[in-house]
DRENVEXNU-693589 format. One record per residue (C-alpha): residue number from 1; x, y, z; residue in three letters. Coordinates in pm, 1 decimal. Layout:
BEGIN
NUM, X, Y, Z, ALA
...
This chain:
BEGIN
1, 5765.9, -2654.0, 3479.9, UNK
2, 5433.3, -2505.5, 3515.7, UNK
3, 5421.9, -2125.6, 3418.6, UNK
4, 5170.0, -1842.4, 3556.3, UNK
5, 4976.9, -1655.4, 3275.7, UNK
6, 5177.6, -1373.5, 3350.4, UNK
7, 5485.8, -1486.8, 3251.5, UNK
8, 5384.7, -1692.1, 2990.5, UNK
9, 5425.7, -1387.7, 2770.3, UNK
10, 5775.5, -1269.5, 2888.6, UNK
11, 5929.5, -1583.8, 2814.4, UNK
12, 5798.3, -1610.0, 2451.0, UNK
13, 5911.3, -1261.8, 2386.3, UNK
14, 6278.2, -1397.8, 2455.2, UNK
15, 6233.2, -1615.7, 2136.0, UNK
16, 6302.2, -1286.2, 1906.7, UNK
17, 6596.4, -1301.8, 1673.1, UNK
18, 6822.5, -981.9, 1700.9, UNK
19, 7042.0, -914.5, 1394.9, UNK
20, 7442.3, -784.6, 1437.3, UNK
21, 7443.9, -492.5, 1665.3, UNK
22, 7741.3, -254.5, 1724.7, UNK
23, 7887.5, -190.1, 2082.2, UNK
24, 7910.1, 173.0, 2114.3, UNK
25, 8235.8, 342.9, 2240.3, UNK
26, 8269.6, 626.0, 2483.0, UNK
27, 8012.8, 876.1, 2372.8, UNK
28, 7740.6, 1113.5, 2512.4, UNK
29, 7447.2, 939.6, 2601.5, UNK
30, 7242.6, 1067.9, 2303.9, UNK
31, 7494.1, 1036.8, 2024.4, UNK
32, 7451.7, 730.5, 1806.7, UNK
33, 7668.3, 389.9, 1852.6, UNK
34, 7965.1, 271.4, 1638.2, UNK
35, 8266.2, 29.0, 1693.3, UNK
36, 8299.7, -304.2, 1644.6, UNK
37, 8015.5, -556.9, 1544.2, UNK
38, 7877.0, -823.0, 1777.9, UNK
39, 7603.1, -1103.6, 1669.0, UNK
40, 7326.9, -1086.3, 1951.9, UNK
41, 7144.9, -1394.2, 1837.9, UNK
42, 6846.5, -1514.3, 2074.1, UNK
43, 6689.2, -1872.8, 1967.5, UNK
44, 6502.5, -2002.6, 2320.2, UNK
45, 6369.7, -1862.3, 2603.5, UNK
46, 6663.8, -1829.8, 2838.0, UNK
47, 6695.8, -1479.0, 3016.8, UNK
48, 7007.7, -1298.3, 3026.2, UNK
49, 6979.3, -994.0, 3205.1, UNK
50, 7215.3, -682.4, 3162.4, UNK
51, 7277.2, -646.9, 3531.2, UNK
52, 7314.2, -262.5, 3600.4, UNK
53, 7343.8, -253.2, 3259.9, UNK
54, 7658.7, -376.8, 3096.7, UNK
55, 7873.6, -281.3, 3421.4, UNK
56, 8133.9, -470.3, 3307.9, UNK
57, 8221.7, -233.9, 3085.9, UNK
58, 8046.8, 161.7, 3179.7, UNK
59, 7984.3, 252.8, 3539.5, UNK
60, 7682.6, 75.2, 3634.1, UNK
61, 7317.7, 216.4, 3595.1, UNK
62, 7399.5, 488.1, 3318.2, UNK
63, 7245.6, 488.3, 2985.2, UNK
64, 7542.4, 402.7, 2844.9, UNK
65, 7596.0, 72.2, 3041.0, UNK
66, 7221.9, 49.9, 2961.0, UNK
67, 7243.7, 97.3, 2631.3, UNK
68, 7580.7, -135.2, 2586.6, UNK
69, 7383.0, -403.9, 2713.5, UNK
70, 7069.0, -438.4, 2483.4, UNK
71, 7323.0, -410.8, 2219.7, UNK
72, 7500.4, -718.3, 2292.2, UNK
73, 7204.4, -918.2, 2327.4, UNK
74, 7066.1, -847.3, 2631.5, UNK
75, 6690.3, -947.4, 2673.1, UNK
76, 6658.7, -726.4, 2994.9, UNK
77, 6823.5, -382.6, 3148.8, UNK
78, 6791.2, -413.2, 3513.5, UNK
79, 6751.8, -99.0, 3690.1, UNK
80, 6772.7, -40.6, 4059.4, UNK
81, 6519.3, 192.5, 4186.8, UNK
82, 6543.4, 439.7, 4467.6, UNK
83, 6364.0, 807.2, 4519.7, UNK
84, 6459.9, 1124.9, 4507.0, UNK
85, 6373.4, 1410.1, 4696.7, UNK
86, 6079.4, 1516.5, 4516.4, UNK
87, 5926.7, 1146.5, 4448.4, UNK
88, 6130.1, 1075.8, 4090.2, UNK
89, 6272.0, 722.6, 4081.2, UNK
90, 6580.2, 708.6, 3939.9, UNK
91, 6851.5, 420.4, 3862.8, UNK
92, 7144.7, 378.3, 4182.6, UNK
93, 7232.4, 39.7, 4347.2, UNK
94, 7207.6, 233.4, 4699.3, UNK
95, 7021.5, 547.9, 4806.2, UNK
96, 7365.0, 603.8, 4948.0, UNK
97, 7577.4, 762.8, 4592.5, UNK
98, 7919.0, 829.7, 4747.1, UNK
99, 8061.4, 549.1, 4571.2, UNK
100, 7892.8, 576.7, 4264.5, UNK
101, 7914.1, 956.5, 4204.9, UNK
102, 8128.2, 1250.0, 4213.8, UNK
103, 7908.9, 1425.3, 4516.9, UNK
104, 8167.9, 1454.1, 4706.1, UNK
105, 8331.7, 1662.9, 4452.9, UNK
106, 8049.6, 1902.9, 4479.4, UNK
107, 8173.2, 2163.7, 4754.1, UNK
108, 7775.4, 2313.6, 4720.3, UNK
109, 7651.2, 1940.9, 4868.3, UNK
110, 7910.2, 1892.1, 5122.5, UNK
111, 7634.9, 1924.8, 5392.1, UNK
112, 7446.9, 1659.3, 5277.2, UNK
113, 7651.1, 1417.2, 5427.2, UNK
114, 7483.8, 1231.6, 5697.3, UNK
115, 7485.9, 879.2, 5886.6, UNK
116, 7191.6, 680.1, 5847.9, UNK
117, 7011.9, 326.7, 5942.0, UNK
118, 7021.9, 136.9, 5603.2, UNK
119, 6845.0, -188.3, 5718.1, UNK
120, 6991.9, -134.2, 6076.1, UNK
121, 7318.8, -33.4, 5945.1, UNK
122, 7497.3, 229.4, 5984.6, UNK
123, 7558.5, 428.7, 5655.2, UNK
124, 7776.6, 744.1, 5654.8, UNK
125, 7770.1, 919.4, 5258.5, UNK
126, 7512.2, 1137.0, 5029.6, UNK
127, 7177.1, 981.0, 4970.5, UNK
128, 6966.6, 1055.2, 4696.5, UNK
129, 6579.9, 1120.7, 4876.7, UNK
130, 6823.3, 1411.8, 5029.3, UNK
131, 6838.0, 1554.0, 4671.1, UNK
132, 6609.2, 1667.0, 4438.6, UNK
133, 6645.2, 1560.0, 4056.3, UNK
134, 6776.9, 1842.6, 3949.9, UNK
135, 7001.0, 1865.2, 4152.5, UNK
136, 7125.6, 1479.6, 4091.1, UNK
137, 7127.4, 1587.5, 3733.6, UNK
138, 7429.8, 1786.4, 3834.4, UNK
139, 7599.4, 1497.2, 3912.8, UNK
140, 7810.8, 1247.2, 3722.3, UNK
141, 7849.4, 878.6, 3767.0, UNK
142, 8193.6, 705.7, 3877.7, UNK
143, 8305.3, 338.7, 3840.2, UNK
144, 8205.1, 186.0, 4193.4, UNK
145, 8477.3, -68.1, 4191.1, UNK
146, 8799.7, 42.2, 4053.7, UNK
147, 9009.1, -165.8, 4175.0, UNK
148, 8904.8, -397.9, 3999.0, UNK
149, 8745.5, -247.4, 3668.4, UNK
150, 9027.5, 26.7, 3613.9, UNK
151, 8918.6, 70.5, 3288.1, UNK
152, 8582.2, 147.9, 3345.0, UNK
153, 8739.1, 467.7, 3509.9, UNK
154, 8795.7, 598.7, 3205.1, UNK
155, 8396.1, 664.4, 3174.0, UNK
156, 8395.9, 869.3, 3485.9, UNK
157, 8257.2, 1211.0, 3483.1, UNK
158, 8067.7, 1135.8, 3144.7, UNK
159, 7671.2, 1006.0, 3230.9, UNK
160, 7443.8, 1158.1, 3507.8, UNK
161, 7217.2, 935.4, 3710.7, UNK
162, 6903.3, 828.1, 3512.0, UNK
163, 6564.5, 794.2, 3618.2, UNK
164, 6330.8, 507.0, 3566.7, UNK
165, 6132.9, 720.8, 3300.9, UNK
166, 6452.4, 747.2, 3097.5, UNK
167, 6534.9, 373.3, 3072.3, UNK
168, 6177.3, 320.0, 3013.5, UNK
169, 6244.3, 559.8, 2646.0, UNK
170, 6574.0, 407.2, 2590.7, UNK
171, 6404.2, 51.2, 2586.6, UNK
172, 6174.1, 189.8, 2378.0, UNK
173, 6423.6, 327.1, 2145.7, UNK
174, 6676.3, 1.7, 2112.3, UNK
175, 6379.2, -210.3, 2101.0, UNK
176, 6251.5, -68.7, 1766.5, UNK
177, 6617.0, 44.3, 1644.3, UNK
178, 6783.5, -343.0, 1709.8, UNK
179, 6405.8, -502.2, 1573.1, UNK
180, 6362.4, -704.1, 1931.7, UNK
181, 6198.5, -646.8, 2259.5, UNK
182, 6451.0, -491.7, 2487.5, UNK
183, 6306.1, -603.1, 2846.4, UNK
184, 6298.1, -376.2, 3161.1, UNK
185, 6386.2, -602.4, 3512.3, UNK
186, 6312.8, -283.8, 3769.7, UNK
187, 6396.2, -373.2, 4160.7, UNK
188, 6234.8, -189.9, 4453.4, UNK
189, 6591.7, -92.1, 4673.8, UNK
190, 6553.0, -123.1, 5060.9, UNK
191, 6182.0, -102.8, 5003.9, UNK
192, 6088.3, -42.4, 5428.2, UNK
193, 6357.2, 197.2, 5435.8, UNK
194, 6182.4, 457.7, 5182.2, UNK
195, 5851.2, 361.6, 5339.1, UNK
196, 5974.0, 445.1, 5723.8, UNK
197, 6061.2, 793.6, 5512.3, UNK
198, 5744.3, 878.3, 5346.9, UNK
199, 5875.8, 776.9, 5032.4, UNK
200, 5730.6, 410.8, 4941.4, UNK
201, 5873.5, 299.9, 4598.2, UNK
202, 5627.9, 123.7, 4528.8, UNK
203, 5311.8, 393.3, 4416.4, UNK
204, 5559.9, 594.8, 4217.7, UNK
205, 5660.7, 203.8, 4037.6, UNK
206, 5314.8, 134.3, 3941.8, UNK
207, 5214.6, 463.7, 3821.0, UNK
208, 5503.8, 471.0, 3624.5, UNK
209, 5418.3, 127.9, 3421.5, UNK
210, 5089.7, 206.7, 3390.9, UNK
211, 5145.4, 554.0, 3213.2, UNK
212, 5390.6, 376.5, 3009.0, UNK
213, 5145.4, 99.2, 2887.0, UNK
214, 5384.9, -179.5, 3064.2, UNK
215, 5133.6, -291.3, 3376.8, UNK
216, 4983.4, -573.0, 3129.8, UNK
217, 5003.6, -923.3, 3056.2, UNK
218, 5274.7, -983.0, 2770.7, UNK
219, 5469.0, -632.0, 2869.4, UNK
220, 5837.8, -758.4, 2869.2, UNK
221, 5842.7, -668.0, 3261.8, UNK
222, 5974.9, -806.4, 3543.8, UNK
223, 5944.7, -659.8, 3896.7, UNK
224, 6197.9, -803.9, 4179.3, UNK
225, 6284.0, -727.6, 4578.5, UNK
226, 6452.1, -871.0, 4827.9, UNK
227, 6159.5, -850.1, 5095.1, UNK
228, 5857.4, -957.3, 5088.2, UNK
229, 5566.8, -728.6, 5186.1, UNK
230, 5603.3, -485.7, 4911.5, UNK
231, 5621.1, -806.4, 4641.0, UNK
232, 5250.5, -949.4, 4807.7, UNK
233, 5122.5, -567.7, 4807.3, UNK
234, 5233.5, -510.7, 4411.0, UNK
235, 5094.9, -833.5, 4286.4, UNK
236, 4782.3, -759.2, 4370.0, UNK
237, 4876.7, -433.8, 4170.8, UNK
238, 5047.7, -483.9, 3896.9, UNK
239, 4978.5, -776.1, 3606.0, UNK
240, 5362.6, -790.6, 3518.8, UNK
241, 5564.5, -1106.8, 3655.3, UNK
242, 5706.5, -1090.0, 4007.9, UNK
243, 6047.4, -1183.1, 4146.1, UNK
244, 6172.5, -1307.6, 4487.4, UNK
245, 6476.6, -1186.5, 4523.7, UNK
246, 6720.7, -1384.6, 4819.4, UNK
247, 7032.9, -1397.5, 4970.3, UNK
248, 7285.0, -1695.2, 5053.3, UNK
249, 7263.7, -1505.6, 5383.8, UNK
250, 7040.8, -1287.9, 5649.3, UNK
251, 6633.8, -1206.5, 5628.8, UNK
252, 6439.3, -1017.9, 5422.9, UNK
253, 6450.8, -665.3, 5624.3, UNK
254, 6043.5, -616.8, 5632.5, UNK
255, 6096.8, -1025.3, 5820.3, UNK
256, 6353.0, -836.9, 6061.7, UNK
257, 6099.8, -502.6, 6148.5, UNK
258, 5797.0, -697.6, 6158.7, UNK
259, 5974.6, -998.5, 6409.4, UNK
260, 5917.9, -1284.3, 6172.0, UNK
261, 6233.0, -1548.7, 6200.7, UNK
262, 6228.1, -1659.3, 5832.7, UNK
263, 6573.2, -1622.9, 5657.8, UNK
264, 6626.8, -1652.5, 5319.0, UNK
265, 6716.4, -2019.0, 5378.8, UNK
266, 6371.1, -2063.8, 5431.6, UNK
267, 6240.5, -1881.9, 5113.2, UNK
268, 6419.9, -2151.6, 4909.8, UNK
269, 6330.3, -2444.3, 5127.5, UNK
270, 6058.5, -2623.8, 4916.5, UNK
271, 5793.0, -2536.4, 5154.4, UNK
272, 5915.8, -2122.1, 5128.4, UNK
273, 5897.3, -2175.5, 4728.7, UNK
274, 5558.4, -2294.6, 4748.0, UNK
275, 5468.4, -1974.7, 4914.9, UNK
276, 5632.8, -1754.9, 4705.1, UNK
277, 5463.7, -1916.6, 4403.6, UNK
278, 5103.5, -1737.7, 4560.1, UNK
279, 5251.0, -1421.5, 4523.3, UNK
280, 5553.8, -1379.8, 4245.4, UNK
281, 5605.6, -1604.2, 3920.7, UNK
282, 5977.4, -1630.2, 4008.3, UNK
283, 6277.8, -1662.2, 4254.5, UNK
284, 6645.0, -1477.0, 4208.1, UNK
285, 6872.5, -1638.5, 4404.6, UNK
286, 7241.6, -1581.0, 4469.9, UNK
287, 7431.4, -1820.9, 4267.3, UNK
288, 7579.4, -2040.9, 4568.8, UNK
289, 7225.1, -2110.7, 4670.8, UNK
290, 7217.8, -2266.1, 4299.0, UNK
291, 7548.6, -2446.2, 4332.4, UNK
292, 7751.6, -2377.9, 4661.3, UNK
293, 8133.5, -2365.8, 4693.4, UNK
294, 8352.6, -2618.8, 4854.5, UNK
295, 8614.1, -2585.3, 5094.9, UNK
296, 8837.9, -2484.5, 4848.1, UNK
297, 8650.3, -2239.8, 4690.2, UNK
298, 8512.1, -2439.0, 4377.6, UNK
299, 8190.8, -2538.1, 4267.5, UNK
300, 8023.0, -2823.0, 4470.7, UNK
301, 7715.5, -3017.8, 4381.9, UNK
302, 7389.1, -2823.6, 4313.6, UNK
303, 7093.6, -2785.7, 4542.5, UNK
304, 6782.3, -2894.7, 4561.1, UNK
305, 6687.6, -2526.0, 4501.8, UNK
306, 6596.2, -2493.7, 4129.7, UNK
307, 6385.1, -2843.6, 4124.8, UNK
308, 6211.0, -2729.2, 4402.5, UNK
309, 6097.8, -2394.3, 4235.2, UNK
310, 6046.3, -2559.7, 3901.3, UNK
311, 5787.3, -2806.4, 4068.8, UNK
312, 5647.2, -2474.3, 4240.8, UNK
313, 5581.8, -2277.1, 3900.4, UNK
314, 5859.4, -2103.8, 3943.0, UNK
315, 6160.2, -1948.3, 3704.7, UNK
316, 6475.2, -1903.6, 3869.4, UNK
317, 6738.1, -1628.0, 3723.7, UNK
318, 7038.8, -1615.1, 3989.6, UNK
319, 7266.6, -1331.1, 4048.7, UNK
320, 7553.8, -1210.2, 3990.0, UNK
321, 7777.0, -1364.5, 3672.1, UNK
322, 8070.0, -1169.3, 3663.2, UNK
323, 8425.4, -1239.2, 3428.5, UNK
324, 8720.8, -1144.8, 3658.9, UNK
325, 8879.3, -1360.0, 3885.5, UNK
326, 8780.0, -1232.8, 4211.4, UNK
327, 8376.8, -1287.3, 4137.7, UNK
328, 8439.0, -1641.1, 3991.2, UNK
329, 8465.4, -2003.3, 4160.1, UNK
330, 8802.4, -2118.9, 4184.0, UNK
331, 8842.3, -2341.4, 3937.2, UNK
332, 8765.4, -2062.4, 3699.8, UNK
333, 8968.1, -1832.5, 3764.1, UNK
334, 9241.9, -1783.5, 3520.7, UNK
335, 9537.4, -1637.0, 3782.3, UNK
336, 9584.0, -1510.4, 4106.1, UNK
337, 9536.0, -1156.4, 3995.4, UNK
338, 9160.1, -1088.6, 4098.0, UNK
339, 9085.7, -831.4, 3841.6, UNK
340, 9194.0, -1109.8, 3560.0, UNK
341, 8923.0, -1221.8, 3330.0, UNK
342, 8881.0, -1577.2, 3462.8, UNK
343, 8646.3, -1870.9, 3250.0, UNK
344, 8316.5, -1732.1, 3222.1, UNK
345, 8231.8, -1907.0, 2972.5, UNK
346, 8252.8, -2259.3, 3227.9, UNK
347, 8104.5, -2115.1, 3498.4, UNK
348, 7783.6, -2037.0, 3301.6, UNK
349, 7781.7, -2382.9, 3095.9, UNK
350, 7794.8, -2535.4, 3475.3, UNK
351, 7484.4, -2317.9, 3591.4, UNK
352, 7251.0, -2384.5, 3288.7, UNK
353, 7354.5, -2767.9, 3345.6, UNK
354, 7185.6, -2721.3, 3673.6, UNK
355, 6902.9, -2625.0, 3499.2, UNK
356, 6837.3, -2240.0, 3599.8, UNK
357, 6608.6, -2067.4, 3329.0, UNK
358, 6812.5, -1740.3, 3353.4, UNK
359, 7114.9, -1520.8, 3486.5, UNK
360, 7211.8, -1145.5, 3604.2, UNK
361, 7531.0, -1072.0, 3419.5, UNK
362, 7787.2, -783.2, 3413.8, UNK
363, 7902.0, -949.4, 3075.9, UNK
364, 7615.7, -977.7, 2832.3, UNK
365, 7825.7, -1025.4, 2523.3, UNK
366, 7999.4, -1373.2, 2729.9, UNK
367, 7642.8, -1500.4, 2836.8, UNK
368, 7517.0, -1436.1, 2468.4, UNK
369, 7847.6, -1613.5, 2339.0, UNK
370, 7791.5, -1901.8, 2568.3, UNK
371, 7412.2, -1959.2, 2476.4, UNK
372, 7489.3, -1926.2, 2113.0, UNK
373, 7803.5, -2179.1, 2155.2, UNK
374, 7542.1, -2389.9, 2379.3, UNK
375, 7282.9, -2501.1, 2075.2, UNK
């Protein structure tokens, strides 16, 4: 597999050896970690990314889950960016935070509500450009799926929405305090939706790395989004590597506005690969466009999608690896109880078979435990 010069760097940095770190417990953001020990060893240059952080454990995209995940061996923190208000990015899945927040607990907000056109849906909730930062400060994060992840709930009410500044310093921080590079993997959110707005992501993104030192060659940086445009605008912007983000299915929205047919099918078609290789040094895939399901729910034979990117130049780091039952194939799934921790562990051996150079996990600690029990 042929690399880019910009992400030659980023994959050598993965090579760093982290000594034991501790997982912290339930504490305020800025006191220090304790609890019980885990070995975060990293010998190759296989990406695990903390996916929202360590969401398997703290409500996603808080320091905390943030912070959880470096310290079990995480090589990247991925934050989701989205605007507020008064141009700040800051760290939620959606600009919608109904799920994700205790707004609606806020009597003082309760006329924010609104219906919107998220990617030509409609969206009824609280959205953050509606807000300014302080006044998201005043917020708290919830668990977003608690059904499943009850005992995340127990974290609710305890970490306010961070901004992309503030995971910037906390990499910072674990980086030197664990003795390892501790990776940010930023993604632009509904990029044409902020930019219909008068709020494009993207200048606020690159002025951000650049005052941070990070828009260079060997920065431990990735930047990812699901369309297009704003991927070709920033790579001729930033010298960081560049991820395609796609979908098992629909188009990449800025395809849908501007009329263009493609689908994400066609992004991963060897032909779409080649393209994206002119613009982004890597493709994130959902995992069934690695390895698709059967009838019967269980892993079928892989696609042709990660030796066509690998002839293309291209890394591939699918999305989303997940322990509980109701996020795993079939025939790892431990019971019929969907909030069960199924097999991890096999589902992530059967991926790196396949030959994928990276994954998005809510379970660092399992994907470090795997990698280590891999060698």
């Amino acid at each position: 597999m042929k690399l880019s010069s910009r992400l030659l760097p980023v994959a050598a940095s993965a090579l760093a050896v982290a000594a034991a770190v501790v997982v912290p417990q339930a504490l305020p953001e800025s006191a220090p970690a304790t609890g019980s020990a885990v070995q975060a060893e990293k010998h190759d240059d296989f990406v695990i990314v903390g996916h929202r952080g360590a969401s398997g454990y703290r409500p996603e995209h808080t320091l905390a889950s943030y912070e959880l995940a470096a310290r079990m061996g995480a090589d990247f923190i991925e934050p989701d960016l989205v605007t507020t208000k008064d141009r700040v990015l800051v760290a939620r899945h959606e600009p919608e935070i109904g799920g994700t927040t205790d707004v609606a607990n806020h009597p003082e907000f309760k006329d924010r509500k609104k219906t919107k056109q998220l990617d030509g849906v409609a969206v009824t909730g609280w959205f953050t450009e509606d807000f300014t930062l302080a006044e998201l400060k005043t917020l708290r994060a919830v668990e977003r799926i608690p059904a499943v992840r009850q005992h995340n709930t127990v974290f609710n009410g305890h970490y306010q929405i961070p901004t992309f500044q503030e995971v910037i310093d906390l990499s910072k921080r674990l980086s030197k305090e664990l003795g390892r590079p501790i990776g940010i993997y930023p993604e632009t959110k509904h990029p044409t939706y902020f930019q219909q707005q008068g709020l494009a992501l993207e200048p606020a993104l690159v002025r951000t790395l650049n005052r941070n030192g990070l828009n260079r060659p060997g920065a431990k940086v990735f930047v990812q989004s699901f369309e297009v445009s704003n991927l070709k605008a920033l790579h001729k912007e930033l010298r960081v590597p560049l991820v395609q983000l796609t979908s098992s299915s629909g188009a990449p929205y800025d395809f849908v506005v501007s009329g263009d047919k493609r689908t994400y099918a066609d992004i991963v078609s060897a032909k779409g690969l080649r393209e994206v290789a002119t613009y982004a040094d890597g493709v994130g895939p959902s995992k069934d466009q690695v390895i698709p399901l059967d009838a019967a729910g269980k892993l079928g034979k892989p696609t042709a999608l990660v030796a066509d990117a690998h002839k293309a130049g291209l890394v591939v780091h699918p999305y989303t690896f997940r322990v509980e039952n109701s996020f795993l194939p079939a025939d790892f799934d431990s019971s019929a109880v969907a909030s069960d921790s199924g097999n991890l562990f096999g589902e992530i051996a059967a991926y790196r078979k396949a030959g994928i150079d990276g994954l998005f996990t809510d379970n660092t600690d399992i994907a470090v435990a795997e990698e280590r029990e891999a060698k």
